[in-house]
VOGU-3710 file (C-alpha; in Angstrom, 3 decimals, decimal comma):
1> xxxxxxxxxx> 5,332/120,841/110,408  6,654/123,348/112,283  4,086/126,164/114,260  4,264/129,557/113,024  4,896/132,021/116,167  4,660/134,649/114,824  8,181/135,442/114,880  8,507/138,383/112,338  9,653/141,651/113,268  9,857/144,997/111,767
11> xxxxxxxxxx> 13,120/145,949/110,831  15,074/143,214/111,971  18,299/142,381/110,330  19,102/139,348/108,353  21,276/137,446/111,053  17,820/137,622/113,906  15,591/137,009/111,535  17,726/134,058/109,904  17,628/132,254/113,556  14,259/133,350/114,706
21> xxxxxxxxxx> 13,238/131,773/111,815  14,749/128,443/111,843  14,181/128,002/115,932  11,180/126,279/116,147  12,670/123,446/113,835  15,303/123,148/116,601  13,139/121,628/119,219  13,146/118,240/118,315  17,041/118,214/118,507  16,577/120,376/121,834
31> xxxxxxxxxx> 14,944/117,093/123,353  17,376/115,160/122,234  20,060/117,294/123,566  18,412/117,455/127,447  17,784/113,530/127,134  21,622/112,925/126,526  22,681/115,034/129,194  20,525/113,465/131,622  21,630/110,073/130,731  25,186/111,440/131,400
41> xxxxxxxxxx> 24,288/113,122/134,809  24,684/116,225/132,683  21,482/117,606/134,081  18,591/117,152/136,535  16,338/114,273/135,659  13,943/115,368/138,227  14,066/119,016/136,896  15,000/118,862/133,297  11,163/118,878/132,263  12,268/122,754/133,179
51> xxxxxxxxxx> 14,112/123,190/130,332  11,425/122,083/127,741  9,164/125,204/129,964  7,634/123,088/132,421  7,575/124,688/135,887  8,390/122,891/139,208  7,056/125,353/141,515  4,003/127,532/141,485  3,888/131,481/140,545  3,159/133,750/143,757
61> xxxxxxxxxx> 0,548/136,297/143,483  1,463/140,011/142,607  4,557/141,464/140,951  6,722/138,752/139,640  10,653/140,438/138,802  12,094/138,000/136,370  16,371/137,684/136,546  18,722/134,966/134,847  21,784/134,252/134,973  24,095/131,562/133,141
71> xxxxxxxxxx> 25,336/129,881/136,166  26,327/129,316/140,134  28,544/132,191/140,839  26,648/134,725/138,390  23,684/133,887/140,474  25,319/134,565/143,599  26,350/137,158/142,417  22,565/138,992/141,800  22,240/138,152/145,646  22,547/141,822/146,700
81> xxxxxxxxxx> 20,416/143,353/143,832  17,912/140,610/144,671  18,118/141,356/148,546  17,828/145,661/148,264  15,052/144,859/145,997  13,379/142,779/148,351  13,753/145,110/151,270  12,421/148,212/148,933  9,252/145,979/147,843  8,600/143,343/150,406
91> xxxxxxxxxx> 5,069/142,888/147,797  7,553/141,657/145,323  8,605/138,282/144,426  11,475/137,084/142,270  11,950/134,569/139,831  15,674/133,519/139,040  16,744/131,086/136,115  20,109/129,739/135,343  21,128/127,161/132,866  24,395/125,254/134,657
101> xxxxxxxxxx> 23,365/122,082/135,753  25,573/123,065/139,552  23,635/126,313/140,088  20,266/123,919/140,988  22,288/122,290/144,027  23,366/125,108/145,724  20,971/128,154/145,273  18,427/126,997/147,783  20,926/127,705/150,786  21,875/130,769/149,409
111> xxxxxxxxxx> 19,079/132,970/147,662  17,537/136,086/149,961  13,577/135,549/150,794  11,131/135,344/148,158  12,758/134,094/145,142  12,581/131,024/143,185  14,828/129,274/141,274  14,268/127,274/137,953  16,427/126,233/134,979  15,592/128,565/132,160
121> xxxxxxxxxx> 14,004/126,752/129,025  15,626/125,968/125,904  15,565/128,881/122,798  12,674/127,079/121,437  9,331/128,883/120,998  7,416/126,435/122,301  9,339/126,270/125,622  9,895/129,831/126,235  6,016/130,478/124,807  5,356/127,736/128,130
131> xxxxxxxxxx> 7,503/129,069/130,452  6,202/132,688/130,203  2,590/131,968/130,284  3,179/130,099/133,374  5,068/132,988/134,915  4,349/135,992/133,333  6,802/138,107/134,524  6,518/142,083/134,615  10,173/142,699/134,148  12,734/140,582/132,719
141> xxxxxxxxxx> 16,464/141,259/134,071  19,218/139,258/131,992  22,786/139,633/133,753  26,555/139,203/132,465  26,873/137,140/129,532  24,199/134,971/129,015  21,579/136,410/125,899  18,981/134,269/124,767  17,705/135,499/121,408  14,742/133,622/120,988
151> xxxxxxxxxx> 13,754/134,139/124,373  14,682/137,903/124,375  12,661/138,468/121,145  9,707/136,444/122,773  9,779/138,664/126,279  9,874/141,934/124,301  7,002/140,803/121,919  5,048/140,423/124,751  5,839/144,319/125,820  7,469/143,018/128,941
161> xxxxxxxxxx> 10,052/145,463/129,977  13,679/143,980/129,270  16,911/145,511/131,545  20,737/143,854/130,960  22,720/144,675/133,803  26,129/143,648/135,230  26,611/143,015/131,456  31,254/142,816/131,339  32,519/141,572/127,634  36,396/141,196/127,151
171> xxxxxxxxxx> 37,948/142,129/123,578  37,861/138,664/122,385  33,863/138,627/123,722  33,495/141,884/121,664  35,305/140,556/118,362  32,970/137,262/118,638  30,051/139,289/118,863  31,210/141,909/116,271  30,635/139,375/113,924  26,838/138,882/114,486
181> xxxxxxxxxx> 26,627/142,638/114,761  23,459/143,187/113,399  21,222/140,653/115,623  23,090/142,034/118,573  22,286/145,240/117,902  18,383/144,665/117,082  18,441/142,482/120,444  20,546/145,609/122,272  17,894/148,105/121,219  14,877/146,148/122,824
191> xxxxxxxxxx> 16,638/146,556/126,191  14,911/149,597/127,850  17,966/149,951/130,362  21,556/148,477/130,011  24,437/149,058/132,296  28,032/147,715/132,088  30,789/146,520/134,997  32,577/148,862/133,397  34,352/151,195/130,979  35,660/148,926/127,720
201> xxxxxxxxxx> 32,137/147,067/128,180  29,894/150,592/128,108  32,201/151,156/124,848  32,035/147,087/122,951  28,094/147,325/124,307  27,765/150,763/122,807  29,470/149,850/119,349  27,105/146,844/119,648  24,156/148,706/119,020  23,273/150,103/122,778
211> xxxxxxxxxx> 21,895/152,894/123,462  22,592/155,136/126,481  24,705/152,346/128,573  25,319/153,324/131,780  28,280/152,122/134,083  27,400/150,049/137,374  29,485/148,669/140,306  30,258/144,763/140,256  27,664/143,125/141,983  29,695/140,858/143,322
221> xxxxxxxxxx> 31,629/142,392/146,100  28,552/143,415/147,547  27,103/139,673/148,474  26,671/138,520/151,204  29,125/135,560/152,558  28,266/132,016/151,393  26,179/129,427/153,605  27,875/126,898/155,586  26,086/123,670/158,060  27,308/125,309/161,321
231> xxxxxxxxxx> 27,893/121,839/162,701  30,040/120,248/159,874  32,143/123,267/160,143  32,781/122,947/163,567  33,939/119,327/163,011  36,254/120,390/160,394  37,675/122,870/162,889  38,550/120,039/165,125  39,695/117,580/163,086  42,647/120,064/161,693
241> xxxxxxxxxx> 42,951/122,222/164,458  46,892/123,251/164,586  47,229/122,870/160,921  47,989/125,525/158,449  45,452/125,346/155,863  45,083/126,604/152,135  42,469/126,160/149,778  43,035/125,936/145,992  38,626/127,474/144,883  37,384/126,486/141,755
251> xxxxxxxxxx> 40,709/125,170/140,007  41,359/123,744/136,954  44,228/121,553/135,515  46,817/124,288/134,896  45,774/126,114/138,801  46,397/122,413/140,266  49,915/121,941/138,820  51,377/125,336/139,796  49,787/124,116/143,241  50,745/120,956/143,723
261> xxxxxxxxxx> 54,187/122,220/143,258  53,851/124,935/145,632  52,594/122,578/147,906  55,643/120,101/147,967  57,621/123,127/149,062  55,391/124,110/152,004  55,118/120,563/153,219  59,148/120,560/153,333  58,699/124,117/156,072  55,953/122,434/157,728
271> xxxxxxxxxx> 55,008/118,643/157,321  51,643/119,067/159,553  50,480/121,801/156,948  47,148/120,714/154,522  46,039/121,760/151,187  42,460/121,643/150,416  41,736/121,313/146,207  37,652/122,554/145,375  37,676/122,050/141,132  35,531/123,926/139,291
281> xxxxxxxxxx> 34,202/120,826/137,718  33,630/117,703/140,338  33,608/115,599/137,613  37,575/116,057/137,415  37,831/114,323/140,736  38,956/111,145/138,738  42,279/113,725/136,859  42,515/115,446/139,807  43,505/112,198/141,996  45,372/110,722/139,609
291> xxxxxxxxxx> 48,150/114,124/139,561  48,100/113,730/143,443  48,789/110,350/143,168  51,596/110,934/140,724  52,900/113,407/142,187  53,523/110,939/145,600  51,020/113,145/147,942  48,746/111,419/150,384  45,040/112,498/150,044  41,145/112,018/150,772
301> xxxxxxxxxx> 38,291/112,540/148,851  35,418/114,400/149,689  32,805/112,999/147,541  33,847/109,353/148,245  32,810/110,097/152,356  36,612/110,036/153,091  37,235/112,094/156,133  40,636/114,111/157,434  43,303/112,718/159,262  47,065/114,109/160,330
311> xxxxxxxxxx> 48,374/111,430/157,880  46,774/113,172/154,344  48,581/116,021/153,125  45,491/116,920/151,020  41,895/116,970/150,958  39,674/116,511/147,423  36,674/118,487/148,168  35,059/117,100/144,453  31,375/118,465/145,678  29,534/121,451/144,904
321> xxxxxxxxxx> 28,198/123,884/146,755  30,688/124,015/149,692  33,115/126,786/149,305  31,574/128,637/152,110  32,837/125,920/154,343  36,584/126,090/152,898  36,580/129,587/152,805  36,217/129,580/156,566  38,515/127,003/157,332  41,549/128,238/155,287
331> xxxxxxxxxx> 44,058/130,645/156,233  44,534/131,840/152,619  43,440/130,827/149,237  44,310/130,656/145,694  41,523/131,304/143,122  41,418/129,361/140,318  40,938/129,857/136,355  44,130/132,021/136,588  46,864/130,228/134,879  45,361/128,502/132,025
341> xxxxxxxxxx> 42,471/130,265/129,480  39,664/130,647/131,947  40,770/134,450/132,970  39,803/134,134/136,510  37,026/133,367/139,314  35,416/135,331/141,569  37,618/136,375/144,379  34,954/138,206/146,455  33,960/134,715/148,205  36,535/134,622/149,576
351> xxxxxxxxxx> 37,485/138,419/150,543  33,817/138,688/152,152  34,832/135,575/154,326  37,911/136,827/155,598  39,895/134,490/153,388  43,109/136,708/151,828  43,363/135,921/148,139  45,812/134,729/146,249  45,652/134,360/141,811  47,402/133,832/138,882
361> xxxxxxxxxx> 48,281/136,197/136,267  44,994/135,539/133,889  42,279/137,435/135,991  40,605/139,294/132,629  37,401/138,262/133,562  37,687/139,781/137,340  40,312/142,827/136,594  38,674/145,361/137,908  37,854/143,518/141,005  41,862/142,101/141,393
371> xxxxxxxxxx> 43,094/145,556/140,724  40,973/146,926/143,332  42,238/144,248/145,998  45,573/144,136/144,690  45,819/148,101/145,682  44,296/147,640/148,645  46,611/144,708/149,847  43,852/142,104/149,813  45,594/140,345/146,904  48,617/139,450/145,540
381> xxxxxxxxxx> 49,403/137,952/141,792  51,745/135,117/141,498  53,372/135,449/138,347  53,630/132,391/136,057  57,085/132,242/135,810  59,242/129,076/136,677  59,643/130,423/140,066  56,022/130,652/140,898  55,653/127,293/143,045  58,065/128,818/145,040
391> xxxxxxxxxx> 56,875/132,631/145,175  53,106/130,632/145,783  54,624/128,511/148,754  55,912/131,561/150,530  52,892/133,411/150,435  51,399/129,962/152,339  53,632/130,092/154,551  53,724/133,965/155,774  49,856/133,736/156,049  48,276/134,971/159,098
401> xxxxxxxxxx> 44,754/134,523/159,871  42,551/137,209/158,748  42,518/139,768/155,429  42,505/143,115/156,664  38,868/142,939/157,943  38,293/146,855/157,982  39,477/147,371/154,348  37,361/144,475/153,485  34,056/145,691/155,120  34,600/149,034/153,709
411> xxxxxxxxxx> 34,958/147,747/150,206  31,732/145,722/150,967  29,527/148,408/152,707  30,417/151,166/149,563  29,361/148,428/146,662  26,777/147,264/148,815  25,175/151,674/149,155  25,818/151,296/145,122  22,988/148,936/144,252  20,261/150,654/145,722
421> xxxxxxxxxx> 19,895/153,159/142,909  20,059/150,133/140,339  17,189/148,200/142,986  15,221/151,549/142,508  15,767/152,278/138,873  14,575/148,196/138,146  11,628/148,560/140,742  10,787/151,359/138,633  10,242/149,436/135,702  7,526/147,415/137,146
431> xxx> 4,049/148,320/136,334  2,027/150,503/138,165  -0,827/149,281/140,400
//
């Protein structure tokens, strides 16, 4: 029999009320789900107690600010909020939850002082009920895309202030969520501040049942540049010194073909030159391979402890959590997720690193940010024509060294002076002594 949580709330609609209702009869499949996944290497079996609202690590004394995020790069990307907010409370401690399996591997190296990661529960009741008696947060921060119901519901019953920031939605997002209009407007309205990346989103948020959503800088030109192990970079250095080097961040299967072509072309200019291949998924190491293979290209593989030599023409880095280290090596870089559905990856990791970017025409989930870097000449678009292994190879091939570092810092330093009214107006939100 399942518990009764309580979950009824005045004046929700039908849709909330219809899930809220049947959650708690979802945990048993919820366990079920995690032990799957961790039988696949889906998840953590070390940390996937997490997920069921078991905490790993203990809660610090005093103010305890709350953020999630779905996964690696949208956590990276609350690096600056979390870092003004740390310098404008240094009493403060954060909390920061994800659900991508990745985002546990890498955050340690890469997350200011004073904040913890864990793996935010499952919608269950129970869970969440576990997870926030552990905690007990004073403000609960939910970024981008990632809404919870159950869990939102649960915070807000328990009169703990609720903030969605950074939120961006593309028209397709909107006309999903249109759908289930009236739960996301009941969960919109227990949001005491919401603020959009930027103008369609303040609009779909606002038709969604938001009230008073304000507009907000991307937080993701203001981070600061990915970790790397100072001494394994240095050994890359050496091992391809000479070489001209481009990365291919965060691909996918339709990124990797338009590159492997381009590739073919630049090795005709310049025989010596090396293409390093990061995809989004490691687990496509195996596909990956296999096209290089096919496509008669000599390679190594990162995750299988190959190392570099003059002979391999490119370089598998299958692992996770090591784009600062390719960023600083390459001379320029293509992001990936722009020619197939994915709409884009952040290019900011790379612009903050000195890395000029290159992309494919599908950027919807960035276009603010390429449009801003485009005009500035920190960018260029490949079309995806049948010309665009070629147009791709000659932009290899005419890269210098550097982006233009002083339009880069100067797009850094203004987002950067931007988040310190959104640090205040969150720090504001806390409790008073």
């Amino acid at each position: 029999m399942a518990k009764d949580h309580g979950c009824e709330f005045v004046g929700l609609g039908w849709q909330l009320r219809l899930y809220l209702a049947i959650r708690p009869w979802l945990q048993p499949l919820m366990h079920r789900l995690v032990a799957r996944r961790v039988a696949r290497g889906k998840d953590h079996s070390s940390r996937a107690q997490e997920k069921f609202g078991y905490s790993t690590q203990q809660r610090p004394e005093g103010h305890l600010v709350w953020c999630h995020a779905v996964g690696l790069g949208e956590v990276l990307a609350l690096r600056p909020l979390l870092s003004a907010m740390g310098k404008t409370r240094p009493d403060v401690h954060f909390l920061v939850t994800s659900t991508a399996r990745s985002s546990g591997q890498v955050l340690s190296q890469n997350l200011p002082p004073r904040v913890i990661h864990q793996f935010l529960p499952l919608d269950g009741p129970d869970f969440v009920a576990r997870f926030l008696d552990h905690w007990q947060p004073d403000v609960s921060i939910w970024s981008e895309q990632d809404l919870w119901p159950g869990a939102i519901c649960d915070v807000f019953k328990r009169e703990i202030p609720l903030a969605y920031i950074n939120a961006r939605l593309t028209k397709a997002g909107f006309e999903k969520r249109r759908k289930l209009r009236s739960g996301y407007r009941n969960l919109m309205q227990m949001f005491k501040f919401v603020a959009a990346q930027d103008d369609p989103t303040v609009r779909y948020l606002s038709c969604l049942g938001a009230a008073s959503v304000q507009k907000m800088a991307s937080l993701k030109p203001a981070a600061t540049p990915l970790s790397v192990d100072e001494g394994e970079l240095a050994a890359l250095r050496a091992s391809i010194a000479g070489r001209r080097v481009w990365l291919v961040a965060s691909s996918h299967a339709p990124d990797e073909k338009v590159a492997l072509a381009a590739h073919v072309r630049v090795l005709e200019a310049d025989p010596s030159a090396l293409m390093i291949v990061v995809p989004r998924e490691p687990d496509r190491g195996d596909e990956l391979c296999a096209a290089l293979q096919e496509a008669g290209l000599r390679f190594a593989r990162r995750s299988k402890g190959q190392s570099l030599s003059i002979s391999q023409q490119v370089f598998v880095a299958d692992t996770i959590g090591e784009l600062g280290l390719w960023y600083r090596l390459a001379q320029i870089a293509l992001i990936g997720g722009s020619y197939g559905e994915t709409e884009g990856h952040n290019p900011w990791e790379a612009v903050t690193l000195g890395c000029p970017v290159l992309s494919g025409p599908n950027t919807d989930n960035f276009a603010s940010d390429y449009e801003l870097l485009q005009d500035r000449g920190l960018a260029k678009c490949i079309a995806r024509t049948s010309k665009a292994p070629e147009h791709l190879a000659v932009q290899v091939l005419q890269a210098g060294c550097e982006v233009q570092s002083d339009q880069a810092e100067a797009l850094v330093a203004s987002a950067r002076e931007a988040i310190m009214p959104l640090a205040r107006k969150l720090l504001a939100m806390l409790p008073n002594e």
